[in-house]
C-alpha positions in Angstrom: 1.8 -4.5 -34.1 4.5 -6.9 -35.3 5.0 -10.6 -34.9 8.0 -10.2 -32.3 5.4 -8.7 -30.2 3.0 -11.5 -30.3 2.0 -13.9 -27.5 3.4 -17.1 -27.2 1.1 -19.8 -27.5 -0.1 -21.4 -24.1 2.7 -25.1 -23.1 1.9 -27.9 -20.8 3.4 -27.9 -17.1 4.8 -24.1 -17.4 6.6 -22.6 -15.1 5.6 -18.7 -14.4 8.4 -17.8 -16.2 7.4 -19.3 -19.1 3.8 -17.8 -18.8 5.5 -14.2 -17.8 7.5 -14.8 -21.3 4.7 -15.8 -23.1 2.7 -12.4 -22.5 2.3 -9.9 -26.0 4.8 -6.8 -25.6 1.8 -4.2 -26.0 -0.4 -2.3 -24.1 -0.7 -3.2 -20.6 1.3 -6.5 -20.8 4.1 -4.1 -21.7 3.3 -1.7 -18.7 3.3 -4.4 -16.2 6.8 -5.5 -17.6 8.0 -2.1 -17.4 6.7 -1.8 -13.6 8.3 -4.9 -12.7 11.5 -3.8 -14.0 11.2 -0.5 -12.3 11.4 -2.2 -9.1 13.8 -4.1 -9.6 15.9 -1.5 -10.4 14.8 0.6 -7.7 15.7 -2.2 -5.3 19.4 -2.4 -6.7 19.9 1.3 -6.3 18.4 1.7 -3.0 15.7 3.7 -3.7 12.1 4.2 -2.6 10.0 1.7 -3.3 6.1 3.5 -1.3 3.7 0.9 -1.2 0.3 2.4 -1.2 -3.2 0.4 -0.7 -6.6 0.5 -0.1 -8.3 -1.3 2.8 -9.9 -3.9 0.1 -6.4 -4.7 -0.5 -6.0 -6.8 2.9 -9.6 -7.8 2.5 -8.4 -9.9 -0.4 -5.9 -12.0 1.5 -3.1 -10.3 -0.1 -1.1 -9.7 3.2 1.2 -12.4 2.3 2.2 -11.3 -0.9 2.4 -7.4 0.2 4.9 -9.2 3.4 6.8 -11.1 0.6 8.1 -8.1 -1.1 8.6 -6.3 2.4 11.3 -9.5 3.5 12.9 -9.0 -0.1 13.4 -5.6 0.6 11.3 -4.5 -1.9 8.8 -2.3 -0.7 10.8 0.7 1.6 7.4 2.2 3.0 4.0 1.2 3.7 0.5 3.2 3.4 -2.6 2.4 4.6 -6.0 4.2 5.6 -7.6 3.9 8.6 -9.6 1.1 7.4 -6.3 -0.8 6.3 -5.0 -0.6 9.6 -8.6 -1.8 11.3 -8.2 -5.2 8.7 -4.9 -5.6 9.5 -5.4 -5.9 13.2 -8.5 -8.0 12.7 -6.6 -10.7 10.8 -3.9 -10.6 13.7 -6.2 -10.8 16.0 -8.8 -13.4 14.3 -7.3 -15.0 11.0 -10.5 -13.2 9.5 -12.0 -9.4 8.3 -14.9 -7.8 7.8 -18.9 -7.9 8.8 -22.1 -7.6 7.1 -22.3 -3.9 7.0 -25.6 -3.8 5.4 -26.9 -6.2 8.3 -25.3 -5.1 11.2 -26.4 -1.2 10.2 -29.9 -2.0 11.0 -29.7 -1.9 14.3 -26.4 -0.4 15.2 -24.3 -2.7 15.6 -22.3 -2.4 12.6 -18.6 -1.5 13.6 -19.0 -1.8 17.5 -16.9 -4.4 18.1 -14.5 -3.9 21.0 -11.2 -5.1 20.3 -10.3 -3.3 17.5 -11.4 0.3 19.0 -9.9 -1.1 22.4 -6.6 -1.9 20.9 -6.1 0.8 17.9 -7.2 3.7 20.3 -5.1 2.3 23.2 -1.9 2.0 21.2 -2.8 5.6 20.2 -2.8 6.4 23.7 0.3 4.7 24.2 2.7 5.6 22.2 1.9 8.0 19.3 4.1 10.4 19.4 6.2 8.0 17.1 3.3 8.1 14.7 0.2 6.0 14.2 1.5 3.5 12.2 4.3 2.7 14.3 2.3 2.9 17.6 0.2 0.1 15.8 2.6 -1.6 14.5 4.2 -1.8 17.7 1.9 -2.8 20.1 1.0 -5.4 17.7 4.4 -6.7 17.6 4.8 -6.6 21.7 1.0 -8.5 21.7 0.6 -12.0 21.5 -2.5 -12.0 18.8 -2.5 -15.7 17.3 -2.4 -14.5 14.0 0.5 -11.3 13.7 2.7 -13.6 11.6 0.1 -12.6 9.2 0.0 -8.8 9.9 1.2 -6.1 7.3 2.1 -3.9 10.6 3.9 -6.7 12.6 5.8 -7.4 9.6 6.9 -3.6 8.4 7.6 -3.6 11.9 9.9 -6.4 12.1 12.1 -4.9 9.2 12.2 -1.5 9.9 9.7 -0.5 7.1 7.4 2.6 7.7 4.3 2.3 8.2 2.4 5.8 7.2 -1.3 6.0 8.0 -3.4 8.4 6.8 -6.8 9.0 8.9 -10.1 10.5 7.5 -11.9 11.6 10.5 -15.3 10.1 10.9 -14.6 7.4 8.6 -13.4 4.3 10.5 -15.4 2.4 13.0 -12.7 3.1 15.6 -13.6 6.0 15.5 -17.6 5.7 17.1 -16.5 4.8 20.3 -15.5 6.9 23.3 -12.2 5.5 23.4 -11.0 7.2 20.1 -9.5 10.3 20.5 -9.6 12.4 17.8 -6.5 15.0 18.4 -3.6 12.4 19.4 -4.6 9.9 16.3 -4.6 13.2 13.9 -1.2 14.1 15.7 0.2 10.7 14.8 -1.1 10.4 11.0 0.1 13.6 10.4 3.8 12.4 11.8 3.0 9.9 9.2 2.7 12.5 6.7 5.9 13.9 7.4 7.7 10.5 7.3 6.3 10.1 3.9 7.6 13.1 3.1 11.2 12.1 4.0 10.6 9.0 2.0 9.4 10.7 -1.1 13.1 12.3 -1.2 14.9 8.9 -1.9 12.3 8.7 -4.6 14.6 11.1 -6.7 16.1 9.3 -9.8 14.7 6.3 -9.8 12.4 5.7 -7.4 8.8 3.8 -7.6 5.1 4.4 -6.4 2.5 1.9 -6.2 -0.8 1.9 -5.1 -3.4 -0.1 -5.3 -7.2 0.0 -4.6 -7.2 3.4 -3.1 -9.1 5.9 -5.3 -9.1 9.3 -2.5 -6.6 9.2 0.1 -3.5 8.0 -1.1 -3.3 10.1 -4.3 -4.2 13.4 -2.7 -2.1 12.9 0.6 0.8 11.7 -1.8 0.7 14.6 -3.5 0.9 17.2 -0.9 3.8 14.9 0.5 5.1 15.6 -3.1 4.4 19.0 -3.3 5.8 19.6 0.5 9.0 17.6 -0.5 9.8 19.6 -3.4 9.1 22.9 -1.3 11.5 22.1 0.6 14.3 22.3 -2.0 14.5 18.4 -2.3 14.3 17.3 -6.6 12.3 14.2 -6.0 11.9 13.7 -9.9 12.6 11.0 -12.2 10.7 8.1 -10.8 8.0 6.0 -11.8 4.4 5.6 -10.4 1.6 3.3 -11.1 -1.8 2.8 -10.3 -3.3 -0.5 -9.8 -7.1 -0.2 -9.5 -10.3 -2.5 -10.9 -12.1 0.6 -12.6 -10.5 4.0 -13.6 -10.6 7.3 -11.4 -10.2 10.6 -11.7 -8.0 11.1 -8.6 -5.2 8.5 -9.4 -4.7 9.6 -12.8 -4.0 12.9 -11.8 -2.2 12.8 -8.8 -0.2 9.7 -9.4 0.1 9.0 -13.0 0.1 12.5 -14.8 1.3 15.5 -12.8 4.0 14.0 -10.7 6.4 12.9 -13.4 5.5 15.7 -15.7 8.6 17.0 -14.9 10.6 13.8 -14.8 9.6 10.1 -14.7 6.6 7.7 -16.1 3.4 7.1 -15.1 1.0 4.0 -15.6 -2.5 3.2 -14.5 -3.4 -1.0 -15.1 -7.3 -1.9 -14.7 -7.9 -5.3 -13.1 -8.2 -7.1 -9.7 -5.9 -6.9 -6.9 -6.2 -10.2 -5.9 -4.7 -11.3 -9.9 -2.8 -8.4 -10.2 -0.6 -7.9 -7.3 0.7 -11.7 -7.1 1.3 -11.1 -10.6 3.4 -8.4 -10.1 5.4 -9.5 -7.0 5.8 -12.4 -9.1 7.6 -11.2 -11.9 9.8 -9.0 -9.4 10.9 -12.5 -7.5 11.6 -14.3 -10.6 13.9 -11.3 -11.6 15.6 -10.4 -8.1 
């Protein structure tokens, strides 16, 4: 430790600039720099920028800063799990997300509300041969849902940003009612899949992965996509990835931070809450784009 690295002491009527300035250079203060800049970078060269997030993500309001970063051309591809998609359509459909779960499973009820089955499963129906996060995205863009403005989906849609959804089977409410049907929505995520894959390639040399909040899905699907990418005789090395979680897990580490950029690139995993740490983040990004 040396006193260049120090923090700088806390000023009146800051701007985040100053604050961002006034973090220590060490540990994770350091990493979050070096993500930020990463970015950046990526963004001036053109490269990949996967976005990659948990459901809990939307259910912290974060939609606006996520859509922030997609209108700054920031963010080059979207993943979400099922439940991400279910959230986003709730908040374009009712400004609001989620249900007592303990409550509502006492009886039944819990997850047997109509409209989002009605309207995830119909776009399904619709139009999935494009894959299931554009047939979502889509019909949520054609709708007239009070609230799309708002929508993650609407939004990717609106700038041409990919939206890659990756379905566990049985573990969405959507997927309880008659309406879902299982074989077209798995045809559609795993178009989704292979869409990631083609997006994985322009991670090569400089390229970045985020994800937040998701400790199962996204690592293991991203590193198939990975795995499937370099199969196929495409480099996809020399990027960085980070992991943005509130406790540590076994999964991210692994398949995000560690074996991807073994051969090539940086990995960093930074504990805390989405809800202080992404706006953080995007932040710093802005201030330097």
């Amino acid at each position: 430790m040396d006193i260049g690295d120090f923090a700088k002491a806390p000023v009146g009527e800051a701007s985040f600039k100053d604050f961002y300035a006034s973090l220590p250079n060490i540990l994770k203060a350091a990493d979050l720099r070096s993500v930020a800049d990463a970015l950046v970078k990526a963004r001036k060269r053109k490269k990949s920028v996967i976005f990659m997030a948990g459901a809990h993500v939307i259910k912290c309001g974060l939609n606006p800063v996520i859509i922030e970063l997609i209108k700054k051309k920031v963010i080059t591809c979207i993943c979400l799990n099922g439940a991400g998609l279910i959230h986003d359509f709730e908040i374009a459909l009712q400004g609001r997300t989620s249900e007592d779960v303990a409550l509502n499973l006492k009886d039944g009820k819990f997850g047997m509300g109509r409209e989002p089955a009605e309207f995830i499963n119909t776009a399904v129906l619709e139009g999935v041969n494009a894959g299931l996060g554009y047939a979502v995205a889509a019909k949520i863009s054609r709708s007239t849902l009070r609230y799309k403005n708002l929508s993650l989906l609407f939004n990717a849609y609106k700038y041409n940003v990919p939206v890659c959804v990756h379905l566990a089977i049985g573990t969405d409410i959507i997927h309880q009612h008659p309406s879902f049907d299982a074989g077209l929505s798995a045809k559609g995520s795993l178009k989704d899949f292979y869409r990631l894959s083609e997006e994985i390639i322009r991670l090569n040399k400089g390229g970045v992965v985020l994800n937040f909040g998701s400790a199962m899905i996204m690592p293991e699907v991203f590193l198939k996509a990975l795995n499937l990418c370099r199969n196929l005789g495409n480099p996809a090395k020399d990027f960085v990835t980070a992991n943005f979680d509130m406790i540590h897990h076994y999964r991210p580490q692994q398949n995000l931070v560690t074996r991807p950029v073994e051969s090539g690139g940086r990995g960093y995993y930074i504990i805390g809450h989405h809800e202080i740490m992404l706006p953080l983040l995007a932040q710093a990004v802005i201030e330097k784009i």
